[in-house]
One Martini backbone bead per residue (centre of mass of N, CA, C, O) as a GRO file, in nm:
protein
  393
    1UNK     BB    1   9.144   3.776  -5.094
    2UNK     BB    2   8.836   3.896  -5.062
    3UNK     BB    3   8.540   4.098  -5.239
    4UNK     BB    4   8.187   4.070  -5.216
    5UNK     BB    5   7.975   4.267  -5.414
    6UNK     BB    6   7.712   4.410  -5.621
    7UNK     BB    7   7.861   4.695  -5.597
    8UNK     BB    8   8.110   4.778  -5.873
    9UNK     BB    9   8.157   5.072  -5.742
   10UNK     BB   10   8.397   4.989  -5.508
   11UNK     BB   11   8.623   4.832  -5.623
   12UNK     BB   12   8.864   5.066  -5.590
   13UNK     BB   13   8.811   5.081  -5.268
   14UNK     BB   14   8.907   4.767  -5.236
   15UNK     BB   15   9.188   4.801  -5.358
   16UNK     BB   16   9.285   5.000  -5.132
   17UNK     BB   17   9.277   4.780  -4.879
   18UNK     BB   18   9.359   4.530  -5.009
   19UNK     BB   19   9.220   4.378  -5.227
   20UNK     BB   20   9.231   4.105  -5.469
   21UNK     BB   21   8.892   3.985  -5.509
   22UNK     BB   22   8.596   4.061  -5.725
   23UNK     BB   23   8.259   3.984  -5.616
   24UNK     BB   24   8.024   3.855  -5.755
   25UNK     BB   25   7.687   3.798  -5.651
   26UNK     BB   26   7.368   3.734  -5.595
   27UNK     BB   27   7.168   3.904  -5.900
   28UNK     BB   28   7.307   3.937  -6.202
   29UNK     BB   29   7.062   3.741  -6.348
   30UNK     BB   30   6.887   4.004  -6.282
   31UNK     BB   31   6.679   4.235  -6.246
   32UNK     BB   32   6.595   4.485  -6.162
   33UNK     BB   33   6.453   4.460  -5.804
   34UNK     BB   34   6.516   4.096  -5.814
   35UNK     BB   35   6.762   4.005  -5.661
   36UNK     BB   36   6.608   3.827  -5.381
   37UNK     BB   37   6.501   3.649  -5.628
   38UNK     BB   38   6.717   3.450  -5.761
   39UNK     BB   39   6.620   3.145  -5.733
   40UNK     BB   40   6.429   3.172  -6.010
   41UNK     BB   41   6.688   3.238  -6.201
   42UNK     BB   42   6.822   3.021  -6.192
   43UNK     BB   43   6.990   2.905  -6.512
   44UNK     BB   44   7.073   3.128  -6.673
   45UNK     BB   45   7.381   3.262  -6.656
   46UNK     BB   46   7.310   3.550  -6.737
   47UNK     BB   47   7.316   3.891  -6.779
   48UNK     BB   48   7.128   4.132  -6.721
   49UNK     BB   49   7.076   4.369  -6.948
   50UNK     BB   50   6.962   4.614  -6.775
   51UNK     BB   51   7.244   4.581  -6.568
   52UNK     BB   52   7.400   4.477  -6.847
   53UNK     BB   53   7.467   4.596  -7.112
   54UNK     BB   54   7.764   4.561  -7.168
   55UNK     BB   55   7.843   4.340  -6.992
   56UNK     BB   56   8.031   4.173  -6.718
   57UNK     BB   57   8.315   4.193  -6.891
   58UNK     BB   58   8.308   4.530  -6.780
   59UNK     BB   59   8.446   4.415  -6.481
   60UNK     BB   60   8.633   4.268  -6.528
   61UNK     BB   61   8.842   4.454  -6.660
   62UNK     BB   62   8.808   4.676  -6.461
   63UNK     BB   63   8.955   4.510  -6.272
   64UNK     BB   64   9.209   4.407  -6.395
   65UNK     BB   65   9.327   4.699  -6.432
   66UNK     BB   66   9.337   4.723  -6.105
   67UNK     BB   67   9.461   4.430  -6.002
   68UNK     BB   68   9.188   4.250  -6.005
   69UNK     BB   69   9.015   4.022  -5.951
   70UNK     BB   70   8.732   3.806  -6.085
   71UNK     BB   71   8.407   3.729  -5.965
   72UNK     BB   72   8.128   3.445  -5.964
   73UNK     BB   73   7.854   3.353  -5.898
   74UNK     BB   74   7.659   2.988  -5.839
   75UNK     BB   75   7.379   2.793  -5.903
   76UNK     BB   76   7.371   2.518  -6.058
   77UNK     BB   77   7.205   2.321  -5.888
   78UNK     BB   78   6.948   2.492  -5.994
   79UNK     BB   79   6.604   2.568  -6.119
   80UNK     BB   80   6.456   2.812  -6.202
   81UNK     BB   81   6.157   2.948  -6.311
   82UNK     BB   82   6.302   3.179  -6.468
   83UNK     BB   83   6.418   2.925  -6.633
   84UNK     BB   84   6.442   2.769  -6.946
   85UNK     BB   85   6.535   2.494  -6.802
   86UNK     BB   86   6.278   2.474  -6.628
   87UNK     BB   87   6.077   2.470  -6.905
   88UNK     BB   88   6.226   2.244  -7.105
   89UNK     BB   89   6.299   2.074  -6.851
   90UNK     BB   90   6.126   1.916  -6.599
   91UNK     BB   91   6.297   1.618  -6.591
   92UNK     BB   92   6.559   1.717  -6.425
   93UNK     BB   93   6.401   1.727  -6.175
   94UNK     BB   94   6.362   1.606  -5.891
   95UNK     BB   95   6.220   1.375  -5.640
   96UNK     BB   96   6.082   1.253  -5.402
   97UNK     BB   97   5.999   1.009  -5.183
   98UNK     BB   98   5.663   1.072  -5.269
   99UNK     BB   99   5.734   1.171  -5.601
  100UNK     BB  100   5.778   1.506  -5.566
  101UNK     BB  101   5.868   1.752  -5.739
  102UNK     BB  102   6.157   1.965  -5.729
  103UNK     BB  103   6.162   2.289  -5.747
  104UNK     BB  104   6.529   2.300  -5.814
  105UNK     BB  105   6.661   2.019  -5.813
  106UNK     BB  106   6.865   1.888  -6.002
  107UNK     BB  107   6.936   1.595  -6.203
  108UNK     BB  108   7.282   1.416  -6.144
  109UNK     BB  109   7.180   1.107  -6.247
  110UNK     BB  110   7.175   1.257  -6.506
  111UNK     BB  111   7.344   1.291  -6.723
  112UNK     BB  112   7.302   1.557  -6.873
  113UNK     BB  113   7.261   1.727  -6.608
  114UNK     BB  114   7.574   1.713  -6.583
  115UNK     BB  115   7.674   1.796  -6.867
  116UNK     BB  116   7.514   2.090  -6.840
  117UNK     BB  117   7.674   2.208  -6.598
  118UNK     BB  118   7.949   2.182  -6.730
  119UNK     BB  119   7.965   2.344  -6.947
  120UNK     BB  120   7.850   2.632  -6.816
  121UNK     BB  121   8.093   2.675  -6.617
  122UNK     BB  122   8.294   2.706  -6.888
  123UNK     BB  123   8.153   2.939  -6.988
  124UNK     BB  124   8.156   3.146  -6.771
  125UNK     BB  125   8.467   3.145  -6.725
  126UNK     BB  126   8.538   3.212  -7.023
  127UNK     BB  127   8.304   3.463  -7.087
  128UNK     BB  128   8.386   3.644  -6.813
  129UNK     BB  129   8.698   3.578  -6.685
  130UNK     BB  130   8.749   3.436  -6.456
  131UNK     BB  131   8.938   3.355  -6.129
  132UNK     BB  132   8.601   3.284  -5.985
  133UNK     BB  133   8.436   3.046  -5.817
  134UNK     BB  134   8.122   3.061  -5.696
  135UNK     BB  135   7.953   2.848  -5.474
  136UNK     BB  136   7.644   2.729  -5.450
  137UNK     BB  137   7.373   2.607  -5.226
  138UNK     BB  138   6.983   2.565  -5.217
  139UNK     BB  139   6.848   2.359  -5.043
  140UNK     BB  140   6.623   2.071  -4.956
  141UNK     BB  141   6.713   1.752  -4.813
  142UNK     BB  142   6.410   1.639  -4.905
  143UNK     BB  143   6.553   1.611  -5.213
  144UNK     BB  144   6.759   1.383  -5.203
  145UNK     BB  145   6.555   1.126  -5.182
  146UNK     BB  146   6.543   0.966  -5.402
  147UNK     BB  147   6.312   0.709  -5.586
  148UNK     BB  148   6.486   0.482  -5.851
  149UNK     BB  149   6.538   0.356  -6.159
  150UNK     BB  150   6.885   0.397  -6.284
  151UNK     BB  151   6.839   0.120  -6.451
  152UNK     BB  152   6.942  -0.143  -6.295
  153UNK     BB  153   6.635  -0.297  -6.155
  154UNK     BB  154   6.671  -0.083  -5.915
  155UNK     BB  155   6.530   0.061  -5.629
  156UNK     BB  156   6.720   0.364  -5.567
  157UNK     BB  157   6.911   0.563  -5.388
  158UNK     BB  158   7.042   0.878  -5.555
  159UNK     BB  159   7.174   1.060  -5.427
  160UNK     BB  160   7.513   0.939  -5.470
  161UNK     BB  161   7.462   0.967  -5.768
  162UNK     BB  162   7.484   1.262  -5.730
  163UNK     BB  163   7.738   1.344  -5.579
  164UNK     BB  164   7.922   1.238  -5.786
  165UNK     BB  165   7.851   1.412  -6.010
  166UNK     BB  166   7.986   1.683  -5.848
  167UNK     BB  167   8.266   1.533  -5.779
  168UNK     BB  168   8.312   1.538  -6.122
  169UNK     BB  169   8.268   1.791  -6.209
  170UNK     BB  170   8.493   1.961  -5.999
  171UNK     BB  171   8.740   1.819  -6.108
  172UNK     BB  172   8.724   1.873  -6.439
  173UNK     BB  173   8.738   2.189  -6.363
  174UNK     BB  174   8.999   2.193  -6.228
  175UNK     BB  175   9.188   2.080  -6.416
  176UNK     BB  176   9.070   2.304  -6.645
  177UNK     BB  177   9.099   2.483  -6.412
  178UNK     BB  178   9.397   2.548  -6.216
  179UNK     BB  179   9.398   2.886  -6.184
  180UNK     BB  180   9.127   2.892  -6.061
  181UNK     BB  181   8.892   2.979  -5.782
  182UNK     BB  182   8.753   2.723  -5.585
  183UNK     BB  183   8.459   2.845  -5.375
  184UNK     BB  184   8.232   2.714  -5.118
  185UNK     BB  185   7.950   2.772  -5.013
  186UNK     BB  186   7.689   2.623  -4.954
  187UNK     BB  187   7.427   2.804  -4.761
  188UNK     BB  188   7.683   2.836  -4.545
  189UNK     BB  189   7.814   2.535  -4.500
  190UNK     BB  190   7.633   2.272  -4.623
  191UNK     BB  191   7.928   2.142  -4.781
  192UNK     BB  192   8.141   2.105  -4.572
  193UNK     BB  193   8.330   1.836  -4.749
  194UNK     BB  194   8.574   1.677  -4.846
  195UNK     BB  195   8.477   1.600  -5.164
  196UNK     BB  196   8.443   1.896  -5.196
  197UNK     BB  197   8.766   1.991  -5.103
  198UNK     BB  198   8.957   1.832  -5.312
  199UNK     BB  199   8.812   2.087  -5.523
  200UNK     BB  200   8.874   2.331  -5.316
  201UNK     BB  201   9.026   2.602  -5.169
  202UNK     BB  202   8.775   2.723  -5.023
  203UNK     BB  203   8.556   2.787  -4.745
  204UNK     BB  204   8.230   2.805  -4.633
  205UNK     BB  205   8.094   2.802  -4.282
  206UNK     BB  206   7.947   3.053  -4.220
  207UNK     BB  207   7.703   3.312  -4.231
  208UNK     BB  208   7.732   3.340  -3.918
  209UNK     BB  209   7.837   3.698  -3.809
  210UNK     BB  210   7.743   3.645  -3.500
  211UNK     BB  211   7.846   3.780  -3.185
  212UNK     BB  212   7.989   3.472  -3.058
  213UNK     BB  213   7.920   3.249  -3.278
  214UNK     BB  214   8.124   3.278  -3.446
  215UNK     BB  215   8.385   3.222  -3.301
  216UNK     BB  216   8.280   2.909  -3.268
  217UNK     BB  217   8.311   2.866  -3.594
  218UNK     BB  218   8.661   2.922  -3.595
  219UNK     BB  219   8.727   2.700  -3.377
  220UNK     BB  220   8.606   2.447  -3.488
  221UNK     BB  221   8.715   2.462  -3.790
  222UNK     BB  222   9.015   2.459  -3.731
  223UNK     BB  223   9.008   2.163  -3.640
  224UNK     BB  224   8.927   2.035  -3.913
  225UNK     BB  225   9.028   2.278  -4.087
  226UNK     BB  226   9.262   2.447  -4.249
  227UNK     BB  227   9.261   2.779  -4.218
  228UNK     BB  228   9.328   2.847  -4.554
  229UNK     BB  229   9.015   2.732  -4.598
  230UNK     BB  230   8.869   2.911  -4.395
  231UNK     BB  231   8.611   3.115  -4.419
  232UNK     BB  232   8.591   3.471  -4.341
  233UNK     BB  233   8.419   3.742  -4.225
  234UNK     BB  234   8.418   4.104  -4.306
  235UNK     BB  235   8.143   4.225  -4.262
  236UNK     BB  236   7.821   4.118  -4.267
  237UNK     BB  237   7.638   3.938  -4.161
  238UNK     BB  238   7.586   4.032  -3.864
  239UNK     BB  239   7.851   4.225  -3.768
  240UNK     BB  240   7.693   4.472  -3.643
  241UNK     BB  241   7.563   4.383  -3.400
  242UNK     BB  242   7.832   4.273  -3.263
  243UNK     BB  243   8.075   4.392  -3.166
  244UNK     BB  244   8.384   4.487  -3.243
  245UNK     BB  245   8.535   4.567  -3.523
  246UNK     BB  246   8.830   4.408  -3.440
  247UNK     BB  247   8.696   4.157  -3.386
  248UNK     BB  248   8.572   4.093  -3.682
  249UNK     BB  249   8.846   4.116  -3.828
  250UNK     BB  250   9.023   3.881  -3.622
  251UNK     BB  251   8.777   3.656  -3.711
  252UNK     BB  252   8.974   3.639  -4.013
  253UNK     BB  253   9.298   3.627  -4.003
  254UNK     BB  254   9.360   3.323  -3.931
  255UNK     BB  255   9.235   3.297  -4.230
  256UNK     BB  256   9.021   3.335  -4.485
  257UNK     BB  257   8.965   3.647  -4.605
  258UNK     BB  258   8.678   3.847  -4.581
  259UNK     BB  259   8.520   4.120  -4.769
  260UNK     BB  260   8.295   4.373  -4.699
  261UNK     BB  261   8.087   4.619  -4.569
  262UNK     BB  262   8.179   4.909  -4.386
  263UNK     BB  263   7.963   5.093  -4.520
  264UNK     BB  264   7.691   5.193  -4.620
  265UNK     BB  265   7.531   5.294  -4.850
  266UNK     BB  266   7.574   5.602  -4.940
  267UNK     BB  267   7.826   5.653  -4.745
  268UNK     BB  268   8.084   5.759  -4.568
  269UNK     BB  269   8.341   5.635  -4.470
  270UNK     BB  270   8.529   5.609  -4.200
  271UNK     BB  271   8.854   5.643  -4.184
  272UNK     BB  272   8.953   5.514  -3.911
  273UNK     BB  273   8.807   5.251  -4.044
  274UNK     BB  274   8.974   5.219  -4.319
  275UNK     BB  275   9.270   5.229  -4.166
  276UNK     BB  276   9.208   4.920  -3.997
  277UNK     BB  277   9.160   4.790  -4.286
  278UNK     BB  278   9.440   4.829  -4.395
  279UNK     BB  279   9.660   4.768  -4.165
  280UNK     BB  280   9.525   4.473  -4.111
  281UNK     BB  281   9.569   4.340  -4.425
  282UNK     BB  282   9.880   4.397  -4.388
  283UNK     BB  283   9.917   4.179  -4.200
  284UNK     BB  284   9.767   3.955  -4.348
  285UNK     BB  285   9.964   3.996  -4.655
  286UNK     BB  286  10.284   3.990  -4.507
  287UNK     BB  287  10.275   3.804  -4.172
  288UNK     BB  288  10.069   3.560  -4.226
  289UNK     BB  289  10.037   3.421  -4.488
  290UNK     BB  290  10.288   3.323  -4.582
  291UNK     BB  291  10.276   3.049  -4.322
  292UNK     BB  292   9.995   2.977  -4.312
  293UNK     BB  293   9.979   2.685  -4.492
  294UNK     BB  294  10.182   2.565  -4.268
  295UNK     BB  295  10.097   2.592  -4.021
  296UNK     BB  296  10.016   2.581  -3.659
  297UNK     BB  297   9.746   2.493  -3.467
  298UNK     BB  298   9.597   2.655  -3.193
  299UNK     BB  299   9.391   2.603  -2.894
  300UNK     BB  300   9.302   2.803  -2.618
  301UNK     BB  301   9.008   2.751  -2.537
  302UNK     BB  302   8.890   2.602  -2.285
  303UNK     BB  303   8.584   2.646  -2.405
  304UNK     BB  304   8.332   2.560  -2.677
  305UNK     BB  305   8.083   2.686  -2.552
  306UNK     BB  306   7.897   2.986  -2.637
  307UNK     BB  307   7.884   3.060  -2.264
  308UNK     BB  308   8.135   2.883  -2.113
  309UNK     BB  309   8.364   3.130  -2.143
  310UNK     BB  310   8.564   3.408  -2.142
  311UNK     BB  311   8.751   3.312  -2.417
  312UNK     BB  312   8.909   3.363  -2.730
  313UNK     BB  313   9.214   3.143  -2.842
  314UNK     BB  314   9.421   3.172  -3.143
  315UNK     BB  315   9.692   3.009  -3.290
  316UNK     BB  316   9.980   3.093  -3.528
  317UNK     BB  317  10.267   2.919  -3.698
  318UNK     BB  318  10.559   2.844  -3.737
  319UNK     BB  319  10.738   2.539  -3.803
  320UNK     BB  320  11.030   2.691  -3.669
  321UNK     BB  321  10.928   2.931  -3.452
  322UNK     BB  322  10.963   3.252  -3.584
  323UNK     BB  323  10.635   3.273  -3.587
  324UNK     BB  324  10.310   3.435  -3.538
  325UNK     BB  325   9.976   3.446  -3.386
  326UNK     BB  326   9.741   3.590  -3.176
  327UNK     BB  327   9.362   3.593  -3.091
  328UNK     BB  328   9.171   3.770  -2.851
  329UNK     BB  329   8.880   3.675  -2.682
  330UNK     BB  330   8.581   3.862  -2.513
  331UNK     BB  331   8.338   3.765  -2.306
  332UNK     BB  332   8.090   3.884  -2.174
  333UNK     BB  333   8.141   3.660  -1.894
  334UNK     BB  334   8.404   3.833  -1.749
  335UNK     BB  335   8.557   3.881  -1.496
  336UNK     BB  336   8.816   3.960  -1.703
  337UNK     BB  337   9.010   4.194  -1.941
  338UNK     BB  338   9.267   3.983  -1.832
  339UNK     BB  339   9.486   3.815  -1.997
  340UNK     BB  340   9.702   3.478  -2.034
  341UNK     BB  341   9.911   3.379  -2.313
  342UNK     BB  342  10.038   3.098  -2.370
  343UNK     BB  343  10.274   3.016  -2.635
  344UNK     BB  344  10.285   2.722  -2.864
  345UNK     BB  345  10.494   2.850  -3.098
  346UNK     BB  346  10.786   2.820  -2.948
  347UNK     BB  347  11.158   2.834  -2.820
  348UNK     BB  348  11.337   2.862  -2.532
  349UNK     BB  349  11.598   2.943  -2.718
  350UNK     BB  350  11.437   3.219  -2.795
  351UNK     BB  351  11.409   3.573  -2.941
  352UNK     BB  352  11.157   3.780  -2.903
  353UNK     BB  353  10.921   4.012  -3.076
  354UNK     BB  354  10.625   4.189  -2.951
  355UNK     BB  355  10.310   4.253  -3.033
  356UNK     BB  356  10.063   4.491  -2.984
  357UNK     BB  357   9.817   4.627  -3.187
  358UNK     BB  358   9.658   4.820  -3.014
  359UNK     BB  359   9.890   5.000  -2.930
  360UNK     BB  360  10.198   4.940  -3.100
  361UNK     BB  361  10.364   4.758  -2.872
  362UNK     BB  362  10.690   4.661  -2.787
  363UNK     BB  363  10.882   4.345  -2.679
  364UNK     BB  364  11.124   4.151  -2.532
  365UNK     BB  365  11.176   3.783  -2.537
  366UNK     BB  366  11.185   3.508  -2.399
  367UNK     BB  367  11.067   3.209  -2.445
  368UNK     BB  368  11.079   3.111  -2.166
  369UNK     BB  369  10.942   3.314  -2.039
  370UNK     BB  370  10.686   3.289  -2.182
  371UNK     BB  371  10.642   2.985  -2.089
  372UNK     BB  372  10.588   3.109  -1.812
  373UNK     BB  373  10.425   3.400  -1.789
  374UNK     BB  374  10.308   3.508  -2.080
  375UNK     BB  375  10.084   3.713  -2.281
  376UNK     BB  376   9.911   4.033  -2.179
  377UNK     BB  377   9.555   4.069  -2.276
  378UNK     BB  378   9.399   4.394  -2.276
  379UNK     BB  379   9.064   4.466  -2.275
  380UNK     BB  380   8.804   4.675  -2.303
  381UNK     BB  381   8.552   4.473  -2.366
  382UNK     BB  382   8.303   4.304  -2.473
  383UNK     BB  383   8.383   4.196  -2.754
  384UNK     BB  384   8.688   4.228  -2.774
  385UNK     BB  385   9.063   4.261  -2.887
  386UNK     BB  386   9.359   4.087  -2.938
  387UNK     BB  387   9.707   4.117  -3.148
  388UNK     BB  388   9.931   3.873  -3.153
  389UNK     BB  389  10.265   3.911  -3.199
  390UNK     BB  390  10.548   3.717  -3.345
  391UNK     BB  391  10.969   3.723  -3.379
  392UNK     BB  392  11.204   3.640  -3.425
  393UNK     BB  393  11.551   3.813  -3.360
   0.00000   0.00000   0.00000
């Protein structure tokens, strides 16, 4: 479970509520004040002096110290205009099917310039000691599309030979770092493609993490990859505009939790804010994580349109029936805020305790009623939620 912002005073602050993983994000290896434009600056790879006079690893040192991992944002295939190698090699950068040259991505289908990056993130995890390497990839489309003969006689799309080289340099340091933890960013999700999660531990899958849009990007990618590689992120990135605190916590527990701000910079977070958010990380790190690997994935939600059902309902089970999780979402549209869902995770002949989160109600039942009768969610307003556990008795 990670917690990534650029201000590493905080580090302190989330390992207090359970974080394990600091990253620092795009905008390290800018000057104070051009952060915004991280864009420009990649390619750089090293921290700016004057943002980092210490230099980056005394973050890493101090979170390690802390007992935090700790991470660092790059976008290697990107070469940005006040950067070194964006001056002294023109030729890196790929050309458009019109001829055009690509304003920032590197050409991955000429060995050195895939060299030279498989080099640099060596360099990156080496000397900043990084646990985490988050990757990111911001490029447009019609960049891909090169028209050149690369060596055999033959004018053909270089695309597939640029990514042959990204998912050949993933493998090799994953190899060569098979400890550190590597996150796919790519734009928000603009990359999760099997080839890429070959080689690395969980994918980011989506920026908008506004409700009830998000919700929808956590039942859908939930079909297609497991839980537990599926990044989804609390507060930060338009959690704030719609729903309730507990639904965007709720819309992260059962895949892979990612913290953001909880509260403005330089103002003091609620308590009770923050009671909420270590309380919720301690079931999701004591009680859902431990099966997340191996868990069977149900989806309750009727309709997958974004505002075609009245609720959506994820749940996790382990594969012996002996434990769950569901979690409810009340959408806009509904006509009534009392659910009932029959748990798919359990078996008739066990006897369960049900925990209600919102309340911290708990009562036994058999299975066999559960799955007769269902357990009833009752949500305070639209785009609020409720946590069911359950746990052979």
């Amino acid at each position: 479970m990670e917690h990534y912002f650029g201000r590493e005073k905080y580090a302190k602050e989330y390992a207090d509520v359970g974080a394990e993983d600091f990253i620092v994000d795009a905008g390290w290896v800018c000057p104070p004040k051009k952060q915004t434009e991280w864009g420009r600056y990649n390619g750089r790879n090293i921290p700016d002096p004057e943002r980092y006079p210490n230099g980056i690893s005394e973050i890493s040192d101090y979170c390690h110290s802390l007992g935090l991992k700790f991470g660092l944002w790059v976008d290697i295939e990107n070469l940005g205009s006040e950067s070194p190698v964006f001056k002294e090699h023109p030729d890196w950068r790929e050309k458009t099917i019109l001829g055009i040259q690509s304003g920032n991505l590197a050409d991955f289908s000429k060995p050195e310039v895939a060299q030279w990056a498989e080099n640099e993130i060596a360099r990156i995890i080496e000397e900043y000691k990084l646990d985490l390497l988050r990757v990111d990839h911001n490029v447009s489309s019609r960049d891909y599309f090169t028209m050149a003969d690369a060596g055999t006689g033959v004018t053909e799309c270089l695309s597939l030979r640029h990514h042959q080289a990204v998912y050949r340099m993933y493998k090799n340091l994953k190899r060569r770092y098979p400890n550190v933890i590597f996150e796919n960013c790519a734009g928000g999700g603009g990359r999760t493609d099997l080839g890429m999660m070959k080689n690395f531990n969980h994918t980011w899958v989506s920026d908008c993490q506004r409700a009830p849009r998000s919700l929808t990007v956590t039942n859908g990618f939930t079909m297609a990859l497991p839980p537990e590689r599926v990044d989804r992120l609390f507060a930060g990135m338009g959690c704030h505009e719609h729903g309730t605190l507990d639904l965007q916590m709720r819309n992260t527990m059962l895949t892979h939790m990612s913290l953001n701000v909880v509260a403005p910079a330089d103002t003091e977070p609620n308590p009770l804010s923050i009671e909420f958010v270590r309380h919720s990380v301690d079931i999701y790190k004591k009680f859902i994580r431990p099966f997340l690997p191996s868990a069977k994935t149900y989806h309750h939600t009727p309709e997958t349109g974004l505002l075609n059902c009245e609720f959506y309902a994820l749940e996790v089970a382990s594969p012996d029936c002996t434990k769950g999780a569901i979690a409810v979402f009340s959408m806009p549209d509904a006509k009534s805020r009392r659910f009932t869902i029959i748990p798919k995770g359990i078996k008739a002949d066990f006897t369960y305790r049900i925990t209600l989160d919102n309340s911290g109600a708990t009562y036994e039942s058999k299975g066999i009623d559960l799955i007769m009768k269902g357990i009833p969610a009752d949500l305070s307003c639209a785009l609020s939620s409720e946590l069911i556990l359950y746990q052979k008795i």
